[in-house]
Structure formats: C-alpha cells, structure tokens
N, CA, C and O atoms as CSV, one atom per row, in Angstrom:
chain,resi,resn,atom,element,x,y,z
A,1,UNK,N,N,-4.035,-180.991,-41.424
A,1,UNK,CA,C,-5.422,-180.889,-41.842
A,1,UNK,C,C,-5.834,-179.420,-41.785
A,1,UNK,O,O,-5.590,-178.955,-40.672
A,2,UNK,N,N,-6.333,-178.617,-42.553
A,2,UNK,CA,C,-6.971,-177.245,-42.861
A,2,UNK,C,C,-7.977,-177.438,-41.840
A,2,UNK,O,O,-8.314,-178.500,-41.316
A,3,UNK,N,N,-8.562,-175.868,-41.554
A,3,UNK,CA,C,-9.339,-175.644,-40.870
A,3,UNK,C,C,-10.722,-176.392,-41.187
A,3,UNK,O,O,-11.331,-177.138,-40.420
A,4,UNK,N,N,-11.102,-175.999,-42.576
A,4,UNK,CA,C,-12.033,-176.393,-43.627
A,4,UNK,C,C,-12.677,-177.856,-43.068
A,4,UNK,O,O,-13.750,-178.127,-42.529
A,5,UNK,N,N,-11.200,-178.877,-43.555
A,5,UNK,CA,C,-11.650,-179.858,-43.390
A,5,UNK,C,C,-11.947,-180.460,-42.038
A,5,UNK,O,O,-12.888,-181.228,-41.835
A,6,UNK,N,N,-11.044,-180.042,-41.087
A,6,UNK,CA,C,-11.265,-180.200,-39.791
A,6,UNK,C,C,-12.844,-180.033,-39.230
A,6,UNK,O,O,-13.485,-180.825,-38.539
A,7,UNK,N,N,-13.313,-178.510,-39.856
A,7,UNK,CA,C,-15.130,-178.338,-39.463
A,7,UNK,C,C,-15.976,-179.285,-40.483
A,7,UNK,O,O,-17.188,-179.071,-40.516
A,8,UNK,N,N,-15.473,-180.274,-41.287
A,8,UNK,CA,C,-16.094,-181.405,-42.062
A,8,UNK,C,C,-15.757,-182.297,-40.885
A,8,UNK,O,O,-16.668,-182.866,-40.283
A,9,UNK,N,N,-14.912,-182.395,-40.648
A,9,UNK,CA,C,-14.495,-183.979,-39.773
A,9,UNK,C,C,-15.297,-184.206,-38.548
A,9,UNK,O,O,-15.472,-185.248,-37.916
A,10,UNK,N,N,-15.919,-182.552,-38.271
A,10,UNK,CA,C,-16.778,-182.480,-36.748
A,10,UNK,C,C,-18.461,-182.949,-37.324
A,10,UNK,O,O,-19.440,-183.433,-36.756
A,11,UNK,N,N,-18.206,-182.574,-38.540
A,11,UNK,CA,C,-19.739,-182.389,-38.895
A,11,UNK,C,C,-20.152,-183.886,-39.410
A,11,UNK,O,O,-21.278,-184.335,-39.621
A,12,UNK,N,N,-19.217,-184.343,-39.508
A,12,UNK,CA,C,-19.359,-185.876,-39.992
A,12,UNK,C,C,-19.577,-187.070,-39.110
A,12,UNK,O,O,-20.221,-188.108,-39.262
A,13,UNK,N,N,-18.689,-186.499,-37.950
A,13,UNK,CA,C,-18.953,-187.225,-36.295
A,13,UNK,C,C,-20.052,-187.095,-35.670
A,13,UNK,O,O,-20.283,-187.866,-34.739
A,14,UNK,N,N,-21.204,-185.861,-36.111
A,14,UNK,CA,C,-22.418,-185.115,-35.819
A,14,UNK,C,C,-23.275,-186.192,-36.584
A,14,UNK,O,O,-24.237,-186.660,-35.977
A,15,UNK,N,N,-23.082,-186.509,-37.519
A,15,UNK,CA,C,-23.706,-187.361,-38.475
A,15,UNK,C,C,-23.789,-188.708,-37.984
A,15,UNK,O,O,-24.818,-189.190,-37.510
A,16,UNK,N,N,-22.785,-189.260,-38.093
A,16,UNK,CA,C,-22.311,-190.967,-37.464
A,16,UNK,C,C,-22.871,-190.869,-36.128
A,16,UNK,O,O,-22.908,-191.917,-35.483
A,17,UNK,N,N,-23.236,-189.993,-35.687
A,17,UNK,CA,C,-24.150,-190.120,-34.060
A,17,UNK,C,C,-25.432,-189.982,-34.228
A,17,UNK,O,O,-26.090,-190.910,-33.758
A,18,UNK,N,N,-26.268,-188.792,-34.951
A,18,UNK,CA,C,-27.427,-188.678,-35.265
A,18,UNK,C,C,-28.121,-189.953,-36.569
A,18,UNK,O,O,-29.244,-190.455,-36.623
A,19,UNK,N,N,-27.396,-190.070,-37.115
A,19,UNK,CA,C,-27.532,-191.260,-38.597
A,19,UNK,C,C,-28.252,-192.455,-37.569
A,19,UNK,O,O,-29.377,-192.618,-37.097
A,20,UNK,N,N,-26.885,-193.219,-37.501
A,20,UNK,CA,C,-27.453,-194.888,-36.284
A,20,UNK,C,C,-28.578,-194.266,-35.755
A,20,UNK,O,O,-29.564,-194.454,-36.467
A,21,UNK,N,N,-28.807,-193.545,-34.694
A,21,UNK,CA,C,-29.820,-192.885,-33.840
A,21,UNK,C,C,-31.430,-193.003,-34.500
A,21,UNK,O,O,-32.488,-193.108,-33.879
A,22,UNK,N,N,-31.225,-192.952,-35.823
A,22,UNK,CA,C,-32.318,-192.595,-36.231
A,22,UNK,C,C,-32.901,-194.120,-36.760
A,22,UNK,O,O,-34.040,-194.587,-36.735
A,23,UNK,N,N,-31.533,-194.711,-37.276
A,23,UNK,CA,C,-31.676,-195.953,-38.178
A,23,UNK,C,C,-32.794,-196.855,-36.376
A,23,UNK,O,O,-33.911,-197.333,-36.573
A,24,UNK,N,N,-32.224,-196.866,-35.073
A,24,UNK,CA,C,-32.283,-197.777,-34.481
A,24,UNK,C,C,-32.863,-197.249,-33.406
A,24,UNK,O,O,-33.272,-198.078,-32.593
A,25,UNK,N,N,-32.997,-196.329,-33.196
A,25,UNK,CA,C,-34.000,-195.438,-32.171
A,25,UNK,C,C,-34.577,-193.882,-32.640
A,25,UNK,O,O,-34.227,-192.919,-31.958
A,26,UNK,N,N,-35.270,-193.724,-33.558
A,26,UNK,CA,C,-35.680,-192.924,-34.061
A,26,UNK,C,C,-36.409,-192.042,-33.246
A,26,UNK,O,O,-36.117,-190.851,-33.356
A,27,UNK,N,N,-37.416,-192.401,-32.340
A,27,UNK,CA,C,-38.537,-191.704,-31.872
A,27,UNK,C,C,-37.736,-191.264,-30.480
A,27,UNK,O,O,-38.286,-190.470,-29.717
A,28,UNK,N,N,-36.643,-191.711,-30.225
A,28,UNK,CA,C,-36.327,-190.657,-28.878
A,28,UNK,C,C,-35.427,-189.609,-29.872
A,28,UNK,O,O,-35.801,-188.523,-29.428
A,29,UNK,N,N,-34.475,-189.307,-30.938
A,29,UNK,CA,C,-34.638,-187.701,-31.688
A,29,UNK,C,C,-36.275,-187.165,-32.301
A,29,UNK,O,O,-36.514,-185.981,-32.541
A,30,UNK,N,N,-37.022,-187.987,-32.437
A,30,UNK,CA,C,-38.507,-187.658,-32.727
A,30,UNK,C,C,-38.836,-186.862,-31.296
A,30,UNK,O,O,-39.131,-185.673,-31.417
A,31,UNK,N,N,-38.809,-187.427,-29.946
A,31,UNK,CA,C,-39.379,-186.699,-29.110
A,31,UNK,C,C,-38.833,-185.464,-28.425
A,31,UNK,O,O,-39.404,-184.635,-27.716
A,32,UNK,N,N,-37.129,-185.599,-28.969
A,32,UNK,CA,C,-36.838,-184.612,-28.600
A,32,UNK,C,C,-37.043,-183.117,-29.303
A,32,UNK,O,O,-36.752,-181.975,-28.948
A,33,UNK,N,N,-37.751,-183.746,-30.594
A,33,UNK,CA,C,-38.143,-182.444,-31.516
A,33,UNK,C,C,-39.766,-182.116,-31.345
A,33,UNK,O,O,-40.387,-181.346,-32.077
A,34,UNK,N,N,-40.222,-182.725,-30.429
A,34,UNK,CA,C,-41.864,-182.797,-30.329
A,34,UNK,C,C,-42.299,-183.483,-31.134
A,34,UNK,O,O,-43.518,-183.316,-31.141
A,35,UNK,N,N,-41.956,-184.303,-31.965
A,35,UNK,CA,C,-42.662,-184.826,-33.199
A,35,UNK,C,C,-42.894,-186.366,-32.527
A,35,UNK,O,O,-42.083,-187.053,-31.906
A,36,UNK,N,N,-44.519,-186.695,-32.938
A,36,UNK,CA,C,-44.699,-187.928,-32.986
A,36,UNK,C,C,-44.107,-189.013,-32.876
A,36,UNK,O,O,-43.480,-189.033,-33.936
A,37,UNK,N,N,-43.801,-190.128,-32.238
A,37,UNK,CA,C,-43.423,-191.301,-32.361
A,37,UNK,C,C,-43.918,-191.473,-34.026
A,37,UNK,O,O,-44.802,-190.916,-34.676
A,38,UNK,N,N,-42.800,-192.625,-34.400
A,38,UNK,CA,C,-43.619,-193.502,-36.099
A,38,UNK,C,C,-42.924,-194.768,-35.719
A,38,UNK,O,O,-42.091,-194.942,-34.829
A,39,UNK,N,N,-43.581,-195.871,-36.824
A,39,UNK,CA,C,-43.592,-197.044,-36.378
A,39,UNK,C,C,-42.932,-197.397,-38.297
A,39,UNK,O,O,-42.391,-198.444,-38.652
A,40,UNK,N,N,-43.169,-196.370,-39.056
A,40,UNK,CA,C,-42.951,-196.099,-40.059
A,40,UNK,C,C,-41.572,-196.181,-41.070
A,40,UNK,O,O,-40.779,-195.259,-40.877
A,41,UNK,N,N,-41.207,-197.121,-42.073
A,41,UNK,CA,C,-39.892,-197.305,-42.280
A,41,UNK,C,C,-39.168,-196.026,-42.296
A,41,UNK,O,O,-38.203,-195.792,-41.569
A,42,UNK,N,N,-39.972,-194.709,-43.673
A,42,UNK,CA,C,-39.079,-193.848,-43.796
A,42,UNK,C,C,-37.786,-192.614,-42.643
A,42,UNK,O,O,-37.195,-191.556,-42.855
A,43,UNK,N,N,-37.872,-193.321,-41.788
A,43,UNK,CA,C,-37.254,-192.339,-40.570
A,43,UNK,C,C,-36.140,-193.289,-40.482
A,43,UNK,O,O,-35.058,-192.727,-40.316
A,44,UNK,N,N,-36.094,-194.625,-40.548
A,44,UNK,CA,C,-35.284,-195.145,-40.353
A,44,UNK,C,C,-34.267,-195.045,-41.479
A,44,UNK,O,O,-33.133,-195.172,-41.018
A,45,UNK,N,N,-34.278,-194.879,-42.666
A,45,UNK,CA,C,-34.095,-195.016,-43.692
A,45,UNK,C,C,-33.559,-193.757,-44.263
A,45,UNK,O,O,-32.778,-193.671,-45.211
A,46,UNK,N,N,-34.123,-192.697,-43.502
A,46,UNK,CA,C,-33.308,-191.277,-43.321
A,46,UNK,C,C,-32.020,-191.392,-42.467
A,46,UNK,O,O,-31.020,-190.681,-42.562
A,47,UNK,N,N,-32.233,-192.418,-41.617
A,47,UNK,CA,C,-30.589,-192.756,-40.540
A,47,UNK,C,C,-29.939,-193.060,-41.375
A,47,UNK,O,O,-28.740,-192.845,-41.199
A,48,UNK,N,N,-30.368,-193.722,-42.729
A,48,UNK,CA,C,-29.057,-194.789,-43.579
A,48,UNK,C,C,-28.447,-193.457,-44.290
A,48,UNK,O,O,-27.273,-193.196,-44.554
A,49,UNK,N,N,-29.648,-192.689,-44.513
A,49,UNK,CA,C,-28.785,-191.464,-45.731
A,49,UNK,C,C,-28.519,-190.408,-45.334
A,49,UNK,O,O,-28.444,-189.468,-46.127
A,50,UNK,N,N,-28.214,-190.176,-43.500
A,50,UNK,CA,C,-27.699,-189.017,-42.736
A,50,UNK,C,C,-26.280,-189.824,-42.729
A,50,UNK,O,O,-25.245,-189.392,-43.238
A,51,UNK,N,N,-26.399,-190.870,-42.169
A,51,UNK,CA,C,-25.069,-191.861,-41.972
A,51,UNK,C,C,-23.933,-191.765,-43.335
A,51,UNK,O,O,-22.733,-191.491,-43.382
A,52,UNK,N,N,-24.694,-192.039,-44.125
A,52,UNK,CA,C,-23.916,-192.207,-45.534
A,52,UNK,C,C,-23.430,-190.769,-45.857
A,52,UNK,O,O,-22.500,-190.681,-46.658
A,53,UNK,N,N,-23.993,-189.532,-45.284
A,53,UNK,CA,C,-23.852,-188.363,-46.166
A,53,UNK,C,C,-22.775,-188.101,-44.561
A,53,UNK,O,O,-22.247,-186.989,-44.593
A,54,UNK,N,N,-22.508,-188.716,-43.598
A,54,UNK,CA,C,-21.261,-188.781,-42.788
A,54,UNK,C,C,-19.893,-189.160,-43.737
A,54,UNK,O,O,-18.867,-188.632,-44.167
A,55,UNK,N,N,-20.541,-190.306,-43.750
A,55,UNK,CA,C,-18.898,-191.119,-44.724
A,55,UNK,C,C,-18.272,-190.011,-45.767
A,55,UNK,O,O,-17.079,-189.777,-45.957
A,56,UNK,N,N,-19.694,-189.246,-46.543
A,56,UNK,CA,C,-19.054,-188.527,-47.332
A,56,UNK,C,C,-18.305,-186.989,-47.071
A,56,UNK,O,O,-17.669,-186.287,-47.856
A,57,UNK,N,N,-18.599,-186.819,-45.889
A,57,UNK,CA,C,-17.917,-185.341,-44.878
A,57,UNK,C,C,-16.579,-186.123,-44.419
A,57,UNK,O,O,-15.497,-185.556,-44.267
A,58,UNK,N,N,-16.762,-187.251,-44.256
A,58,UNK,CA,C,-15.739,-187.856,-43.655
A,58,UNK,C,C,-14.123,-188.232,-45.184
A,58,UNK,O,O,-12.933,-187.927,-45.272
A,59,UNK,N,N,-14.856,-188.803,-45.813
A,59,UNK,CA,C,-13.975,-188.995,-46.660
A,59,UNK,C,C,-13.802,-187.468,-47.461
A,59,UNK,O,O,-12.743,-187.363,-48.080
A,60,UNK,N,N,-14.537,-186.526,-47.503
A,60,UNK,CA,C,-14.348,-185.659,-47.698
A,60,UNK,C,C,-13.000,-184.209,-47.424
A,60,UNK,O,O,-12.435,-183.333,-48.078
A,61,UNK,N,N,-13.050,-184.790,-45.924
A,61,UNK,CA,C,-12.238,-184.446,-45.167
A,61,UNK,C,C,-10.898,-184.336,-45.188
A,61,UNK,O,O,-9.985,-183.522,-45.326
A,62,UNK,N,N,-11.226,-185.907,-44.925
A,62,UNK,CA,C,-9.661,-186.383,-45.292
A,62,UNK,C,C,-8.435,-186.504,-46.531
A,62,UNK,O,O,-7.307,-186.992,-46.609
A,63,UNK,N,N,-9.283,-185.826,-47.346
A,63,UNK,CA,C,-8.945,-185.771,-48.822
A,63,UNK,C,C,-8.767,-184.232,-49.091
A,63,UNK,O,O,-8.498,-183.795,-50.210
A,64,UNK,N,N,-8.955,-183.369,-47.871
A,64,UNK,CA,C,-9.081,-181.871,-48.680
A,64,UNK,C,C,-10.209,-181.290,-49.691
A,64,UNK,O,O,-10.414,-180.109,-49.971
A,65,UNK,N,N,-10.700,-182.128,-50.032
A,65,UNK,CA,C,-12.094,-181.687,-51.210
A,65,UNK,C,C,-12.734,-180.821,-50.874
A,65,UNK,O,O,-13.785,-180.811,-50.233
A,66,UNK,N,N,-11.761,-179.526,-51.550
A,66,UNK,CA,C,-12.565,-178.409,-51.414
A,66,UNK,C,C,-14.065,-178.454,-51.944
A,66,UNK,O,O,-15.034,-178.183,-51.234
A,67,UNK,N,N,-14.136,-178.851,-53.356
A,67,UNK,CA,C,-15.358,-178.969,-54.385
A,67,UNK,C,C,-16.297,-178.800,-52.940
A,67,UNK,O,O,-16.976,-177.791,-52.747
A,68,UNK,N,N,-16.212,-180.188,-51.748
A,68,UNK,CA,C,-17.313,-181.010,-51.335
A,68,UNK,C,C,-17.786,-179.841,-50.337
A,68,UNK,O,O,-18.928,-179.452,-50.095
A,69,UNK,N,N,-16.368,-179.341,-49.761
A,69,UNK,CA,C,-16.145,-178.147,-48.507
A,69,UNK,C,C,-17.095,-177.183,-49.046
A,69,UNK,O,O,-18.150,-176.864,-48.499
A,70,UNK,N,N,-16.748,-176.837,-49.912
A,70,UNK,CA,C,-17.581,-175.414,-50.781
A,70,UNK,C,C,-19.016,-175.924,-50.479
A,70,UNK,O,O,-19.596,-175.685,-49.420
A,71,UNK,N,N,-19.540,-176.648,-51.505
A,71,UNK,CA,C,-21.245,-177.263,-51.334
A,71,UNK,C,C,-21.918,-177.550,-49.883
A,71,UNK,O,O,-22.944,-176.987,-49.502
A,72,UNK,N,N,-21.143,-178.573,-49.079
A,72,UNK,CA,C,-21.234,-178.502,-47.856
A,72,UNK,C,C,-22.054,-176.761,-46.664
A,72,UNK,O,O,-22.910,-176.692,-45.782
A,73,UNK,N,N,-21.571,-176.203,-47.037
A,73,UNK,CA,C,-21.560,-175.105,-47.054
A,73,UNK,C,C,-23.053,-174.233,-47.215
A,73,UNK,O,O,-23.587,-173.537,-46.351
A,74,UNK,N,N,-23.528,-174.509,-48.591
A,74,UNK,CA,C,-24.718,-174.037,-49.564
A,74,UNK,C,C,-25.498,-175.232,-48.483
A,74,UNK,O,O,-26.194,-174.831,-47.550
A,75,UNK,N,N,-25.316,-176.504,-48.702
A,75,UNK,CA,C,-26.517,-177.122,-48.384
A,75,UNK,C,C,-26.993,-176.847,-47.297
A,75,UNK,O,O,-28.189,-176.610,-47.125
A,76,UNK,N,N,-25.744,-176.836,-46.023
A,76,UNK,CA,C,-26.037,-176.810,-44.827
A,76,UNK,C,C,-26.597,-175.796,-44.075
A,76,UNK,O,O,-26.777,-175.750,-42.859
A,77,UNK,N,N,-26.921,-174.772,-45.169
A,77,UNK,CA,C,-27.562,-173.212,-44.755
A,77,UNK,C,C,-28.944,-173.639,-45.562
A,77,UNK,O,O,-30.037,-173.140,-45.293
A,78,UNK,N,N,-28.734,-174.641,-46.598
A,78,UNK,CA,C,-30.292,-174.907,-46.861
A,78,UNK,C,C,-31.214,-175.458,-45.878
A,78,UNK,O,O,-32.393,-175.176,-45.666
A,79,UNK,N,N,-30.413,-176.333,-45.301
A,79,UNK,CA,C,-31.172,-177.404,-44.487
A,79,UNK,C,C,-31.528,-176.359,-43.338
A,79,UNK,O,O,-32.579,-176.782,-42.855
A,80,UNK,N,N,-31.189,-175.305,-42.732
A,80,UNK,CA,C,-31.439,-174.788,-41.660
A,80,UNK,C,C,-33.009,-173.896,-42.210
A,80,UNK,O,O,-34.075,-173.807,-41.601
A,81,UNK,N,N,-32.613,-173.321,-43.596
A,81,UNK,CA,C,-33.590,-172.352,-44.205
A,81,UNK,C,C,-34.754,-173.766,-44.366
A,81,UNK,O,O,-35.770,-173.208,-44.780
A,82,UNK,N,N,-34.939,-174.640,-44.292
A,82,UNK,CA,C,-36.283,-175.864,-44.922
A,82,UNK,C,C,-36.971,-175.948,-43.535
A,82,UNK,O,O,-38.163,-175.845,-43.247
A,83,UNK,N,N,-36.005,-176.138,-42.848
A,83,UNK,CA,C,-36.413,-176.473,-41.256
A,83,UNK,C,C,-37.257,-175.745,-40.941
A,83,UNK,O,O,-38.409,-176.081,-40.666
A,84,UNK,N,N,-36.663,-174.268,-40.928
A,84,UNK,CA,C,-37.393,-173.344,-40.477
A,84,UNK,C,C,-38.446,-173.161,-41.302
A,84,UNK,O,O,-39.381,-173.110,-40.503
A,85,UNK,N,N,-38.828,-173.050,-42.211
A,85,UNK,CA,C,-39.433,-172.979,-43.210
A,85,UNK,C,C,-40.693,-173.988,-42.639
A,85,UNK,O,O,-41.793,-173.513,-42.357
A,86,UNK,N,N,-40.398,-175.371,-42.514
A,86,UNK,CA,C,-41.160,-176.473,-42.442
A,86,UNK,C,C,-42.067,-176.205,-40.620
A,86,UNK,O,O,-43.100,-176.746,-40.224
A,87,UNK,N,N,-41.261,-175.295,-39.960
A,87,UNK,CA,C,-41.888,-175.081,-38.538
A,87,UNK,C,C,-42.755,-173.866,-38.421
A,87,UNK,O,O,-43.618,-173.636,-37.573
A,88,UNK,N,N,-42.339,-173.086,-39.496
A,88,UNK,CA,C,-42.848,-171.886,-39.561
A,88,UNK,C,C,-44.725,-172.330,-40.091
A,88,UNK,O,O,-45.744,-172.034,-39.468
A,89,UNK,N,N,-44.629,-173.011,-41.258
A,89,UNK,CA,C,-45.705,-173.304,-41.766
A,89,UNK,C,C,-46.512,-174.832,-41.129
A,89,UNK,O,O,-47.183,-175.534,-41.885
A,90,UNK,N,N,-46.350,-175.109,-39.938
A,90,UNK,CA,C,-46.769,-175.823,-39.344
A,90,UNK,C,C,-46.596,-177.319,-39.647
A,90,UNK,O,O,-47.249,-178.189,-39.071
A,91,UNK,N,N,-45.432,-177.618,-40.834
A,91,UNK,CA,C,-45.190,-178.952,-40.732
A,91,UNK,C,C,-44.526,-179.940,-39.655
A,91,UNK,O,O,-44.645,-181.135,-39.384
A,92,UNK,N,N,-43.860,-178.992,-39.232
A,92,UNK,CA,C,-43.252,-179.836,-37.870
A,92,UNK,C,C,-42.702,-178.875,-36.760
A,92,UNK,O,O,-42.480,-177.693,-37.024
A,93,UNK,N,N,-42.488,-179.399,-35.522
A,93,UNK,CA,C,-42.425,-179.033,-34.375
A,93,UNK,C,C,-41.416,-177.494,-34.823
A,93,UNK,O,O,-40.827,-177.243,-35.874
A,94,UNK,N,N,-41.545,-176.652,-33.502
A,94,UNK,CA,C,-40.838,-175.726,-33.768
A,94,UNK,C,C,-39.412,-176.292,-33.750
A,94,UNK,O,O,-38.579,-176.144,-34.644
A,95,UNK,N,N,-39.252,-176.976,-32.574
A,95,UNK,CA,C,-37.989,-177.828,-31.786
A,95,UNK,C,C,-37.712,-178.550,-33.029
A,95,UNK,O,O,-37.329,-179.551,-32.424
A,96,UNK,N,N,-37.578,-178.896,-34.292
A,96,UNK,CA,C,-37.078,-179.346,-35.417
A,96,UNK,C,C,-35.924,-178.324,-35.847
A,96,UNK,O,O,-34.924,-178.834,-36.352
A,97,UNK,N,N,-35.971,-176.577,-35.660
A,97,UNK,CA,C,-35.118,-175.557,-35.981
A,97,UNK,C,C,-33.894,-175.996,-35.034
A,97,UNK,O,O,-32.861,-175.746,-35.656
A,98,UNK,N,N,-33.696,-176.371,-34.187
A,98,UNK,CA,C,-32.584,-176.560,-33.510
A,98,UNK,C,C,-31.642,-177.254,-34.363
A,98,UNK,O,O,-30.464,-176.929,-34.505
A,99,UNK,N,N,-32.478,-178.649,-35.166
A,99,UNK,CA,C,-31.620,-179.757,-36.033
A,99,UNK,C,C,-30.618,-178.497,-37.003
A,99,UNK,O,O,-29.394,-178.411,-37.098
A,100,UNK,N,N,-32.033,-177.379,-37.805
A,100,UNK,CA,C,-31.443,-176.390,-38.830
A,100,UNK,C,C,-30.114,-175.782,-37.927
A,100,UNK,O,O,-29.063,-175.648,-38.554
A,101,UNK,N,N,-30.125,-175.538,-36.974
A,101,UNK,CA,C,-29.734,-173.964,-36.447
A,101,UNK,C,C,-27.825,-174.997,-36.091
A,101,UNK,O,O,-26.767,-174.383,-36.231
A,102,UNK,N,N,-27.856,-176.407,-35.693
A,102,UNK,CA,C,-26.300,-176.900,-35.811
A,102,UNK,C,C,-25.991,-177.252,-37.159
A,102,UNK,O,O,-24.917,-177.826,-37.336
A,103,UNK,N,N,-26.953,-176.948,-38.459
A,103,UNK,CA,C,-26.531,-176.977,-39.507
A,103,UNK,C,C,-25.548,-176.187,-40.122
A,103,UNK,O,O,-24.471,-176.370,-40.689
A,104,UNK,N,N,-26.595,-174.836,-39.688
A,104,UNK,CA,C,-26.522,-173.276,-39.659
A,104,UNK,C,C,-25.266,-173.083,-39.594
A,104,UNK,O,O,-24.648,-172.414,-40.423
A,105,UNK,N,N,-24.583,-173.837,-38.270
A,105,UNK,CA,C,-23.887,-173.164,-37.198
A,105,UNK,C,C,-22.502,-173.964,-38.003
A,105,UNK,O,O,-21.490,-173.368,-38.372
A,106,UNK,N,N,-22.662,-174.881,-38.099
A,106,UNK,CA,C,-21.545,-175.884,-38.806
A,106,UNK,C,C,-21.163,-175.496,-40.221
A,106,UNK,O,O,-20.039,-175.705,-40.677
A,107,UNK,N,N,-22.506,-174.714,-41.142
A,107,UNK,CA,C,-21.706,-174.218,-42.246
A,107,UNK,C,C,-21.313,-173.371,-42.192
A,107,UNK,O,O,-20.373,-173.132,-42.950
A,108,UNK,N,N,-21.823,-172.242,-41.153
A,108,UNK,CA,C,-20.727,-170.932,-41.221
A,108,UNK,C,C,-19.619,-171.707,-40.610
A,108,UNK,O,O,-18.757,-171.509,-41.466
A,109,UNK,N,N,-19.143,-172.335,-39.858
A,109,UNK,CA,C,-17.726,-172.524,-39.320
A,109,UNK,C,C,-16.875,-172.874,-40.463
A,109,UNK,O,O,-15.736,-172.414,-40.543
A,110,UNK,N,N,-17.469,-173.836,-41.552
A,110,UNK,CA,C,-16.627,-174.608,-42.626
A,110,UNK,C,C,-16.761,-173.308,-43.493
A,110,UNK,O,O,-15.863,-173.418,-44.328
A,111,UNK,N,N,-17.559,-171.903,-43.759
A,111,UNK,CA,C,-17.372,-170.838,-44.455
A,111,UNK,C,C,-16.031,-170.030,-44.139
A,111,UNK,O,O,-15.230,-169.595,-44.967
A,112,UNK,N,N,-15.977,-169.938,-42.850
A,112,UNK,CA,C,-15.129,-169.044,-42.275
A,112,UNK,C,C,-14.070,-169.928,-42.394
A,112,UNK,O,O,-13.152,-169.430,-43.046
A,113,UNK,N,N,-13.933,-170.651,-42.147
A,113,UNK,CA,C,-13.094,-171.537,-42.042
A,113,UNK,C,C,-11.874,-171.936,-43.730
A,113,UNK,O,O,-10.666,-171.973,-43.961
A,114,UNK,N,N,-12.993,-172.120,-44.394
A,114,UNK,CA,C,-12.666,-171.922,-45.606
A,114,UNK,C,C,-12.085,-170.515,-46.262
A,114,UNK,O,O,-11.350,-170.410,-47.245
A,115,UNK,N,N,-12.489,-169.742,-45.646
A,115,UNK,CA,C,-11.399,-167.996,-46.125
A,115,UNK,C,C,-10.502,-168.273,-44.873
A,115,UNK,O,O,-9.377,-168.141,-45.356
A,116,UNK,N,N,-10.344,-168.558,-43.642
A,116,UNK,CA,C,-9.083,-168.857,-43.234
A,116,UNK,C,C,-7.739,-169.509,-44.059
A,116,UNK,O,O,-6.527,-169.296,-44.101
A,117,UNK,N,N,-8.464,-170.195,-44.525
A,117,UNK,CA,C,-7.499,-171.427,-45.219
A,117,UNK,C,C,-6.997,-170.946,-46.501
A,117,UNK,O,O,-5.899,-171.320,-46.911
A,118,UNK,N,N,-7.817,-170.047,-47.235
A,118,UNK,CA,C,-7.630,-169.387,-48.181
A,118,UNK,C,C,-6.172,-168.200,-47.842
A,118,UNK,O,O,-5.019,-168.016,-48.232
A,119,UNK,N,N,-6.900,-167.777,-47.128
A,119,UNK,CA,C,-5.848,-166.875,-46.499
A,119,UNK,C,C,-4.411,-167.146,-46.050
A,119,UNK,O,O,-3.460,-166.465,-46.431
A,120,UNK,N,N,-4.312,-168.221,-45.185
A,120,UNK,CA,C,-3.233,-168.748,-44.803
A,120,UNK,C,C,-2.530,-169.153,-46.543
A,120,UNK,O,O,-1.531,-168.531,-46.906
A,121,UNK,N,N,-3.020,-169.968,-47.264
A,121,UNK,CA,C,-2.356,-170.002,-48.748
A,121,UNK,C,C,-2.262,-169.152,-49.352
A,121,UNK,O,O,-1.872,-169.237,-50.517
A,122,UNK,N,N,-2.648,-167.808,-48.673
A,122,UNK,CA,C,-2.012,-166.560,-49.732
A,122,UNK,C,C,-0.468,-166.022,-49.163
A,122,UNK,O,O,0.609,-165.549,-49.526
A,123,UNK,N,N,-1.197,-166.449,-48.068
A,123,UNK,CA,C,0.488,-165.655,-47.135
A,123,UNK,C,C,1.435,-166.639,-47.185
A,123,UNK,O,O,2.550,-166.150,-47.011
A,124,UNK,N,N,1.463,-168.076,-47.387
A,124,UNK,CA,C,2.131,-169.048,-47.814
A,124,UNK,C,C,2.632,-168.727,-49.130
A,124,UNK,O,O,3.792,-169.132,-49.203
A,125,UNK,N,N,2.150,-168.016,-50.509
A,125,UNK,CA,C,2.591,-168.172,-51.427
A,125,UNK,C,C,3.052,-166.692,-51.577
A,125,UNK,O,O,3.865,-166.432,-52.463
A,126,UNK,N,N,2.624,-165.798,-50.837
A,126,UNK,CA,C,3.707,-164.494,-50.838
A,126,UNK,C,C,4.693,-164.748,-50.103
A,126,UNK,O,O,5.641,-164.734,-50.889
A,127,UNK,N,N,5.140,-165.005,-48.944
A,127,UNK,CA,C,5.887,-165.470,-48.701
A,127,UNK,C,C,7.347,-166.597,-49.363
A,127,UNK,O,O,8.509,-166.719,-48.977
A,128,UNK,N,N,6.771,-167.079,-50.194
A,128,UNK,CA,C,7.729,-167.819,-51.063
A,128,UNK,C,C,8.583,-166.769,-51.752
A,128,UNK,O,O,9.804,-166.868,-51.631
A,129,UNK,N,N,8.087,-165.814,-52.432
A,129,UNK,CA,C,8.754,-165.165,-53.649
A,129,UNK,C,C,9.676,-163.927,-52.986
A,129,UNK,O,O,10.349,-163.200,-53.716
C-alpha cells in the first residue's frame, strides 16, 4: 500500500468514527465544539454523508485511486478554510476549527505523501533502465 493511500485509510477510520457519532449521538461532538444541542434531523443525516464519504476514502484506498487521493487533498484544505471561515464570522463555535485543522492536517499528510510516492516511482523507474 503507498503512502498516499495509507493517509486515505487513516482518514477514512477518522470518518467511520466521527460519521455513526453524529448519526446516533450527535450533540456530545456538538458539545464538544460549543455548539448547541439539536433535536433536529439534519446533523444526523450529516453522520450518513461523513460515513459514506468514509467508504469512499476507504474504497479509495484500497484501490490506489490516485484521481480520489489528488481531490481528497483540495477538499480537505477546503473544509478547514469553511470552518474557519464559518468561526471567524460568527457562525459557529470557534472550537468547530479543530474539526478544519484534522482536515488540514490529514490533507497535507496525503499531499506529502503523494510526492513521496511519486518519488519513490521515479527512482523505481530509473532504476530499471
């Protein structure tokens, strides 16, 4: 397994823990971000499509898909930039940037990670000739 996919396979296990969590106890990650208790479907319903966007790091993974590795990547520096964004302008707790900041932290690893891997297949294919 590449480095790449390996920092998908962590980030997907990050998922399959936070996902359920949300589907079936939402308001204790709610309180740990300062945010309100809700009694409200959409939080739960965000567990189904953190969960699902696991399966897809996961099957991702295991398949090498760079395509997914690459994007992975872009989004997961988005999600840190919204967060902050969303705390900065008073939509939600500051303690919501933490969710951004193991986003943050998980796409630079699958970045770096990804020119590792790059790298190692260059010296693999000089090496041949």
């Amino acid at each position: 397994m590449s480095k790449s996919a390996y920092s998908a396979k962590v980030f997907a296990i990050y998922l399959f823990v936070v996902g359920p969590v949300l589907v079936v106890a939402p308001n204790f990650l709610l309180s740990i971000v300062q945010m309100p208790p809700t009694s409200e479907v959409w939080i739960h319903l965000l567990g189904v499509v953190v969960s699902m966007l696991g399966v897809y790091a996961w099957v991702a993974a295991k398949h090498e898909n760079k395509p997914f590795l690459v994007a992975s990547v872009y989004t997961r520096l988005f999600v840190f930039a919204a967060f902050t964004t969303f705390a900065s302008i008073g939509l939600a707790s500051p303690m919501i940037v933490f969710f951004g900041v193991a986003d943050l932290l998980g796409g630079m690893w699958t970045y770096f990670a990804l020119k590792a891997d790059a790298q190692s297949a260059r010296t693999v294919m000089a090496g041949q000739h």
